[in-house]
Backbone bond lengths (Angstrom), bond angles and torsions (degrees), N, CA, C in turn:
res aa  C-N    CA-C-N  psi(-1)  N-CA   C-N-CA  omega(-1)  CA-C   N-CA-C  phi
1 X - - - 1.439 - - 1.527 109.70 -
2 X 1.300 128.34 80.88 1.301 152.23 -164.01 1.832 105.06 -56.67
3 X 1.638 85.54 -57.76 1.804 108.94 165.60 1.499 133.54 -30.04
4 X 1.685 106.35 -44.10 1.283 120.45 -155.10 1.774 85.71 -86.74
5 X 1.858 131.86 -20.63 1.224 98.72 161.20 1.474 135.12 -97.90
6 X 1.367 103.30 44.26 1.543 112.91 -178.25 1.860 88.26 -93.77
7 X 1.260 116.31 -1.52 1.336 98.21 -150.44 1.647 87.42 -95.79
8 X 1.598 117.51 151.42 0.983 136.97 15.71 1.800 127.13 -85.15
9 X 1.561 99.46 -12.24 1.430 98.43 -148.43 1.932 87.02 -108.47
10 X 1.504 139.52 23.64 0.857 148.17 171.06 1.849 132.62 -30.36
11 X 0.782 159.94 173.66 1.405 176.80 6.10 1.367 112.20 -110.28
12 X 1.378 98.80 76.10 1.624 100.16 169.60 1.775 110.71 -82.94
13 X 1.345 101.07 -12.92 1.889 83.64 -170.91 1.757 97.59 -90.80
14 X 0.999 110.90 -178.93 1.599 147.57 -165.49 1.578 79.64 -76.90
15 X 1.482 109.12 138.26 1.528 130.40 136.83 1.526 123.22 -25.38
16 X 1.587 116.46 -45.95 1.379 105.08 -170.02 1.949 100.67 -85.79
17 X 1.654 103.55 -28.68 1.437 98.09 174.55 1.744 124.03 -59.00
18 X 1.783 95.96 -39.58 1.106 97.42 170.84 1.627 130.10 -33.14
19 X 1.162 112.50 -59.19 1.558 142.74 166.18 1.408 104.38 -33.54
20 X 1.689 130.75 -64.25 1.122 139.74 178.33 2.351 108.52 -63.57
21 X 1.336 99.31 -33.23 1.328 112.76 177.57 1.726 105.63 -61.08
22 X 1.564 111.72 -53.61 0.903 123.69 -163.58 1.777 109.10 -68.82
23 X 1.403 114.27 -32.24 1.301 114.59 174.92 1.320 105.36 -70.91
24 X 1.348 140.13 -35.30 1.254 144.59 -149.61 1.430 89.34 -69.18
25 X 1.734 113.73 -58.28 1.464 113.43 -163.37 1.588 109.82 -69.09
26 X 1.564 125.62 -21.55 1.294 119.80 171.42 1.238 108.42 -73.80
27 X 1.595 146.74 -20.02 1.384 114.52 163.79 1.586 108.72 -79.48
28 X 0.932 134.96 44.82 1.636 130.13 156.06 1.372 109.34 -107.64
29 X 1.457 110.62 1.10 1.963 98.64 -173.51 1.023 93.77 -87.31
30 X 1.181 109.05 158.87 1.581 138.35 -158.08 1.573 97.54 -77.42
31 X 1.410 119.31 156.82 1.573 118.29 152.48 1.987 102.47 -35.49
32 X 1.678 97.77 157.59 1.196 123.42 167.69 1.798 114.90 -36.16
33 X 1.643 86.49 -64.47 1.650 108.13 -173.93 1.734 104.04 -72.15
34 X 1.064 142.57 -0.05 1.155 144.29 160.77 1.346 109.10 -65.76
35 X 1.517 101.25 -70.80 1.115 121.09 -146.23 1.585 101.05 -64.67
36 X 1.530 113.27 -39.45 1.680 106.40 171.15 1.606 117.76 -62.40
37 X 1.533 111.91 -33.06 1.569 115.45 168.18 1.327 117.17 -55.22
38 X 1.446 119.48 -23.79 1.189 117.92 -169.94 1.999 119.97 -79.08
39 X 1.591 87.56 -57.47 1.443 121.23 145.54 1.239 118.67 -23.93
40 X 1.274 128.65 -65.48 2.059 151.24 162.95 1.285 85.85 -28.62
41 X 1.354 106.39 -82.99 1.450 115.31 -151.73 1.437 105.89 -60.55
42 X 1.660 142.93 -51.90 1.257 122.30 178.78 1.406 109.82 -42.99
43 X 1.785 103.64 -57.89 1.485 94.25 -159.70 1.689 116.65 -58.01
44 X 1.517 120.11 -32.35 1.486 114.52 -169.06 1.404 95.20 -63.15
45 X 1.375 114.35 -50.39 1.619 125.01 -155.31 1.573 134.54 -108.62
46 X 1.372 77.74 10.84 2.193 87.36 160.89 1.290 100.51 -160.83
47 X 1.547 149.11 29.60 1.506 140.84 -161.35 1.811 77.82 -116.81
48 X 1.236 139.84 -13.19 1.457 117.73 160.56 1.250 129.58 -80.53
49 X 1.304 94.96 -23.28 1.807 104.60 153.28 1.456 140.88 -49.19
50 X 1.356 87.31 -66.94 1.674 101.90 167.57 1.601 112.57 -142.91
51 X 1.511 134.84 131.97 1.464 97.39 157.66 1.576 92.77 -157.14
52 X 1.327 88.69 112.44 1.669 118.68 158.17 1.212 112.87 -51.80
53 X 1.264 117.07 -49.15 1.724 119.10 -159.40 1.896 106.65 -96.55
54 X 1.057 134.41 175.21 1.300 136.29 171.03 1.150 118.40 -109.72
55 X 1.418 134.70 124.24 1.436 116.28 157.95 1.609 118.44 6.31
56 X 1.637 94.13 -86.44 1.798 104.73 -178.50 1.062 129.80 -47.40
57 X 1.548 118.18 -9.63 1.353 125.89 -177.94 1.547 102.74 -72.73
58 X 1.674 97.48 -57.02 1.551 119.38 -162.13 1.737 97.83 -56.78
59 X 1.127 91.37 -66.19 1.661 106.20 -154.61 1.190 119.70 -68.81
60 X 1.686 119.82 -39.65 1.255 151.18 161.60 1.727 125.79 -44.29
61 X 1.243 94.06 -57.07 1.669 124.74 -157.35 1.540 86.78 -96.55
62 X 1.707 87.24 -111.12 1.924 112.70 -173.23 1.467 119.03 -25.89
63 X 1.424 105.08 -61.80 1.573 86.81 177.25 1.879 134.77 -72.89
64 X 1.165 105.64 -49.83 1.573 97.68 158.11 1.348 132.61 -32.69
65 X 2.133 106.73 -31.07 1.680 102.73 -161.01 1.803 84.51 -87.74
66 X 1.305 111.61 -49.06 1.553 114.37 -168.85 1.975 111.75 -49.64
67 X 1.294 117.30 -16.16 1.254 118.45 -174.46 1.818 115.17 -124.40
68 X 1.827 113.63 3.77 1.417 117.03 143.82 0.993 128.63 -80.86
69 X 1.195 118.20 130.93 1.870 143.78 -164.84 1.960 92.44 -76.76
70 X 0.638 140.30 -7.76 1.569 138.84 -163.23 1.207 89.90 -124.06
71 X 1.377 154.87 -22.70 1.538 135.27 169.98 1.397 121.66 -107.25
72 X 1.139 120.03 169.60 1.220 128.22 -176.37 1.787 119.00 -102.23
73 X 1.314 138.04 62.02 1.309 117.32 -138.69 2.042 115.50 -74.55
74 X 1.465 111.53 136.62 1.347 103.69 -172.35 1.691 124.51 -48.27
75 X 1.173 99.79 133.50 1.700 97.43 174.90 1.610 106.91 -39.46
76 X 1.337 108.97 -68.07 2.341 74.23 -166.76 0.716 118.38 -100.29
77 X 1.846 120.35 38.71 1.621 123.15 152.30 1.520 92.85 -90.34
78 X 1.444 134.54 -21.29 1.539 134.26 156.09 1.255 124.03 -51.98
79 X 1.306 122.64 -40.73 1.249 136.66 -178.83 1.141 113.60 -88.18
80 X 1.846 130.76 -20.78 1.573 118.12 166.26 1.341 98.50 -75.50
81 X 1.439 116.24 -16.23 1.940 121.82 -160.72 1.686 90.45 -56.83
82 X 1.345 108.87 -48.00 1.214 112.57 -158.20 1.328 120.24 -91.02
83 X 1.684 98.18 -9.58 1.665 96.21 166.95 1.573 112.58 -70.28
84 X 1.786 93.72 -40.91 1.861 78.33 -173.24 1.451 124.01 -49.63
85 X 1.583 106.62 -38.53 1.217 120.17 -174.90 1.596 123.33 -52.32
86 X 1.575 84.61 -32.03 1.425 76.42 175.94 1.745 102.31 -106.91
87 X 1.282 143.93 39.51 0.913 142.42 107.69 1.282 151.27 -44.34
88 X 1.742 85.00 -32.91 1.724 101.26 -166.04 2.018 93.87 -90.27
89 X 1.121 114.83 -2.37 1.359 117.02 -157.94 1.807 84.17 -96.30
90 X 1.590 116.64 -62.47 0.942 115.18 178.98 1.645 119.19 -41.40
91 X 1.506 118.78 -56.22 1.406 122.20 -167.65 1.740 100.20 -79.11
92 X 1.253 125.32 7.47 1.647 128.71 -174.14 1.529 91.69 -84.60
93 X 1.712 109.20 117.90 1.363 118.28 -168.17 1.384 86.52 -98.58
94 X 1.368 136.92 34.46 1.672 112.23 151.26 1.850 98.89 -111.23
95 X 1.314 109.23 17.46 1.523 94.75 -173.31 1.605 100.77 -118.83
96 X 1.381 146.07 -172.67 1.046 145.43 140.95 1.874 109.63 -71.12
97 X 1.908 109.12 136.84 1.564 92.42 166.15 0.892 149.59 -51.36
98 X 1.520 126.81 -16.40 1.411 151.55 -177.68 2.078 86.39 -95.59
99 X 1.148 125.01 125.30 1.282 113.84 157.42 1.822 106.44 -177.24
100 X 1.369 116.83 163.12 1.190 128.54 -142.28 1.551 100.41 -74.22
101 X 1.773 117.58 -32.98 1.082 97.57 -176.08 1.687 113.98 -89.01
102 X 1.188 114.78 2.94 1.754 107.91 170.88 1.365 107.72 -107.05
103 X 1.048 120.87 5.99 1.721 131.27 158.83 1.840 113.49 -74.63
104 X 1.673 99.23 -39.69 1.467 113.96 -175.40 2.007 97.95 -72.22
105 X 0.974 107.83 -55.89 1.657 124.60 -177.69 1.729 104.76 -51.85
106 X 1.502 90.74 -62.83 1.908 89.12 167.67 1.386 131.25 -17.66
107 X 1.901 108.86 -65.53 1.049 139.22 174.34 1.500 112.96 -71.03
108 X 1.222 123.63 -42.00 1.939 112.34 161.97 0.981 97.13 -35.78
109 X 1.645 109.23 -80.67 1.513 128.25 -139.23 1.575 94.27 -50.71
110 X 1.560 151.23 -45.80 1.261 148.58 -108.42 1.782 73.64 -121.33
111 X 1.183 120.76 -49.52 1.436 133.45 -162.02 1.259 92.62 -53.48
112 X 2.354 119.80 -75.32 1.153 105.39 157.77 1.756 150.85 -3.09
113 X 1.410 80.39 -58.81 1.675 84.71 -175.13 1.520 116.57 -80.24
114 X 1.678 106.82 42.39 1.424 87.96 -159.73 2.007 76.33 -140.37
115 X 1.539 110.92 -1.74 1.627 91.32 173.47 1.111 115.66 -74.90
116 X 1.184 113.75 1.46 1.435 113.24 174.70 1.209 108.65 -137.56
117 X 1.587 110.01 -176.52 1.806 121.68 -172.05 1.674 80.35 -111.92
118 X 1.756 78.13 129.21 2.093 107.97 176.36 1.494 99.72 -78.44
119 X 1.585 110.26 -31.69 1.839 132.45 -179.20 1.595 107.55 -54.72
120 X 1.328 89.72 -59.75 1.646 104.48 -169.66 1.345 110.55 -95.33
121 X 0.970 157.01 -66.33 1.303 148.01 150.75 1.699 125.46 -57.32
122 X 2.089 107.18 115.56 0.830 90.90 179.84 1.400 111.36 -108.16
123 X 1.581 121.41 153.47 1.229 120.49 170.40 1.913 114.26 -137.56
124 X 1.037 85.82 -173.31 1.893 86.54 -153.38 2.075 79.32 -100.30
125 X 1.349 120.16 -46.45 1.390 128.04 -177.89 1.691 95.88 -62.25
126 X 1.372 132.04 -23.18 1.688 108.40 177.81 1.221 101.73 -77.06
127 X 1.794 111.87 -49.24 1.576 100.07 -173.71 1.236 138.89 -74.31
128 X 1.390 106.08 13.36 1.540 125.56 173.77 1.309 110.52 -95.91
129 X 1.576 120.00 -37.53 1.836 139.81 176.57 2.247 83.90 -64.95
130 X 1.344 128.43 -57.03 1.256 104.98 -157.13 1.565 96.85 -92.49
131 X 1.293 129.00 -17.75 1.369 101.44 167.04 1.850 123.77 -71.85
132 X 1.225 106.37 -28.54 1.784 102.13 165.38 1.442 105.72 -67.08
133 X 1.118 119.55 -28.41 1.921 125.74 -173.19 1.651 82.55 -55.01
134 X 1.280 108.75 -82.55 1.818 116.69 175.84 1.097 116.33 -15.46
135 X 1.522 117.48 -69.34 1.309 122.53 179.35 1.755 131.85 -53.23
136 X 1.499 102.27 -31.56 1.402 108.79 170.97 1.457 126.60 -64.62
137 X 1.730 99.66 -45.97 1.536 109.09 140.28 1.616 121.95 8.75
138 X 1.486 89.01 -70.62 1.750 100.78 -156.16 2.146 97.39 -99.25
139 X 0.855 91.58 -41.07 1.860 99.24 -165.22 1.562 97.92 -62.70
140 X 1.520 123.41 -42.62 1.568 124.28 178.08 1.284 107.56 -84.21
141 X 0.961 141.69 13.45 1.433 153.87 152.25 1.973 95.75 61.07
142 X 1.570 113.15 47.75 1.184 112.64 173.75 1.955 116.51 -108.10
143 X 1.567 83.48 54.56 1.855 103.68 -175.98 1.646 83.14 -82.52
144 X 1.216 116.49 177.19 1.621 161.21 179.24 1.432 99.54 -75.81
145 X 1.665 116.35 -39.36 1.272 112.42 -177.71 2.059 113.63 -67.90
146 X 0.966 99.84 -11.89 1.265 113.95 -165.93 1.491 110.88 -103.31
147 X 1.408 125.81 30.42 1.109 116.05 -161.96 1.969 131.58 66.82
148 X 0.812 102.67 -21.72 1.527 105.80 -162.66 1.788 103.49 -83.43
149 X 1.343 131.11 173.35 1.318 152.95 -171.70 1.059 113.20 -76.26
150 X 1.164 125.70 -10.77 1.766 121.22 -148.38 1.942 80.83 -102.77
151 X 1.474 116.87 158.64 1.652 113.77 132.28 1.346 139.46 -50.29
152 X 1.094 114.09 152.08 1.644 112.08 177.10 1.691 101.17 -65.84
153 X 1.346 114.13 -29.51 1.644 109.82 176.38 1.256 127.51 -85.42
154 X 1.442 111.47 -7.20 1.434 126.20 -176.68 1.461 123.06 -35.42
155 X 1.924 116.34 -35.04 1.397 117.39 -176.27 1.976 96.19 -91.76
156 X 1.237 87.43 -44.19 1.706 67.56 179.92 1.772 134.18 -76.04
157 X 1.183 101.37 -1.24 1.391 109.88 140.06 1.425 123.82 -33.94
158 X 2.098 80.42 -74.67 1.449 83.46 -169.46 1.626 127.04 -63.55
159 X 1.539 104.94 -3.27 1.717 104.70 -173.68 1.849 92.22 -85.14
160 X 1.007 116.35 -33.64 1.311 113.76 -174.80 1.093 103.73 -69.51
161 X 1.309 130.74 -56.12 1.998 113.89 178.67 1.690 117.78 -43.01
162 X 2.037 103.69 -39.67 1.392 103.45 174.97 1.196 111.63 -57.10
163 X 1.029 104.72 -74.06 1.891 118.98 -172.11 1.474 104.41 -42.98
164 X 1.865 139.39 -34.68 1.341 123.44 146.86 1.312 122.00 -33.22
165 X 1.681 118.98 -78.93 1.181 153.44 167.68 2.097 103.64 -30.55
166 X 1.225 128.43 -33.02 1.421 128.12 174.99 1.675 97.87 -64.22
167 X 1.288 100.12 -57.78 1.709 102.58 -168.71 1.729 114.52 -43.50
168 X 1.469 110.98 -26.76 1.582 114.82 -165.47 1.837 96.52 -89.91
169 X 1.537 111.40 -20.10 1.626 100.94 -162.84 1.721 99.04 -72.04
170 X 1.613 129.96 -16.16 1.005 134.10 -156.96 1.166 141.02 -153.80
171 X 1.296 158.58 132.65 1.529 102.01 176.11 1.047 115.47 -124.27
172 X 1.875 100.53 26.80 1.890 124.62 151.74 1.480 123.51 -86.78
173 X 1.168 106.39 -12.64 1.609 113.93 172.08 1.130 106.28 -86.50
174 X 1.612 98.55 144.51 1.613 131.91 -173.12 1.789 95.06 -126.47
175 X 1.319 93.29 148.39 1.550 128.76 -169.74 1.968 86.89 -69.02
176 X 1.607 112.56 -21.97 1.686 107.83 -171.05 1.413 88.17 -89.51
177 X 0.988 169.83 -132.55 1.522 154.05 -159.52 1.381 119.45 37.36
178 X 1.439 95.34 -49.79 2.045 100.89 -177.79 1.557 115.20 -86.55
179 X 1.689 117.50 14.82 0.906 120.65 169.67 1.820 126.24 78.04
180 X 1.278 98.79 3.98 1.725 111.04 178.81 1.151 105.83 -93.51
């Protein structure tokens, strides 16, 4: 997923590619029944940690719109789609936290967040997609300390761009909403 490192400052292609971009990343979602397993598992097994998103959001909202044939679902309500997912992969106690399929989801979700400007368009669904981005950070244990590429500050960055990025979705939203 070449895409997911355009992100943060992303959308170099054309609007109509976008469209063709955007289908590309919807055939990577998982079956139906995944995708609620996946979902399960964040919420039982990391939503005491952190949780930006709501049940009703996830379960209610996101997944039904991402798997009806008659809608179009928004890029970074796609891109939180894929944070949970790759949350739910991380907190999935038959896998290790570090593992290939929330590494694959990582990179949607980041890819996602890149059909659009996070700068210029604000939404309450990006800063929920980069505060789990943050959070995966730490829960897949893919810190600097661990061998891996990233900085040891890399997620809290990313909570700080959110927690910037919260202030613009509103100017009734509070940083306590996103669950930190």
């Amino acid at each position: 997923m070449q895409a997911s490192l355009l992100w943060p400052f992303g959308q170099l292609r054309s609007s109509s590619s976008n469209a063709a971009f955007q289908s590309l990343l919807e055939a990577y979602l998982p079956s139906r029944e995944r995708a609620s397993g996946l979902a399960e598992s964040y919420l039982q097994n990391l939503s005491w940690y952190i949780q930006p998103i709501p049940r009703e959001q996830i379960m209610g909202e996101l997944i039904p719109l991402a798997y009806r044939s008659d809608e179009i679902i928004d890029a970074f309500d796609l891109g939180l789609l894929f944070m949970v997912f790759a949350m739910g992969a991380a907190a999935d106690l038959t896998l290790t936290p570090s593992n290939q399929e929330g590494e694959r989801y990582l990179h949607l979700g980041r890819a996602a967040l890149t059909l659009r400007s996070v700068f210029e368009e604000h939404s309450l669904s990006a800063v929920q997609a980069i505060v789990l981005l943050s959070c995966y950070e730490v829960v897949s244990g893919r810190n600097n300390c661990l061998g891996k590429s990233n900085t040891p500050d890399y997620g809290w960055k990313m909570m700080s761009l959110a927690i910037r990025l919260s202030s613009s979705v509103s100017p009734h939203f509070h940083c306590d909403s996103l669950g930190t």
